[in-house]
C-alpha positions in Angstrom: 13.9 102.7 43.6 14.9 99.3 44.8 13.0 96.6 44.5 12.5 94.5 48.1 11.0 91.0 47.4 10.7 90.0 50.6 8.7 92.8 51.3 6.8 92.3 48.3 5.8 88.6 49.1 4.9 89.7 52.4 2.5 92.6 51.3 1.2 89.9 48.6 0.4 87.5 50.9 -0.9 90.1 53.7 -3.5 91.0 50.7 -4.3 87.5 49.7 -5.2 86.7 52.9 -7.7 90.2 53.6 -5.3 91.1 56.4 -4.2 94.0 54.4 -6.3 96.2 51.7 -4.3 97.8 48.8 -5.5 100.6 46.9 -3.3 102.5 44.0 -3.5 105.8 43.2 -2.7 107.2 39.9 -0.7 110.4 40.8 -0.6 111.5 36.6 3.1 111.5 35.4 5.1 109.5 37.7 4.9 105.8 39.7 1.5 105.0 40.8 1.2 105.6 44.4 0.4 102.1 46.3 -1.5 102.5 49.5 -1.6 99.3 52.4 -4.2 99.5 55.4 -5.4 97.6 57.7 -8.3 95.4 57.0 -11.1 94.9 60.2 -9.4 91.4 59.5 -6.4 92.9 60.1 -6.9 94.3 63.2 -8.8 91.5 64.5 -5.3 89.5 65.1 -3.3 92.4 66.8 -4.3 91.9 70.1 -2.7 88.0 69.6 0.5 89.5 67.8 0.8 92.3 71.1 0.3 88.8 73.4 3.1 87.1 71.3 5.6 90.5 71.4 4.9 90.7 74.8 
């Protein structure tokens, strides 16, 4: 698979922050599946970024 950096420094950041959680999940035998949600923090700004889009 690719690597995407920008996408990378993004989730990083997103995490950093406590905008985004991220959990991995050992899956036995191949790549670690990475999981991103939604922190309360997270959602706590969408109604600004829906204002801003819209």
């Amino acid at each position: 698979m690719a690597e995407n950096k920008p996408l990378d420094r993004t989730l990083h950041r997103l995490v950093h922050t406590r905008m985004v959680d991220r959990t991995v999940h050992d899956v036995g035998g191949s790549a670690p599946r990475v999981r991103y949600r939604l922190t309360r923090r997270g959602y706590s700004v969408l109604p600004i970024i829906d204002e801003l889009a819209g």
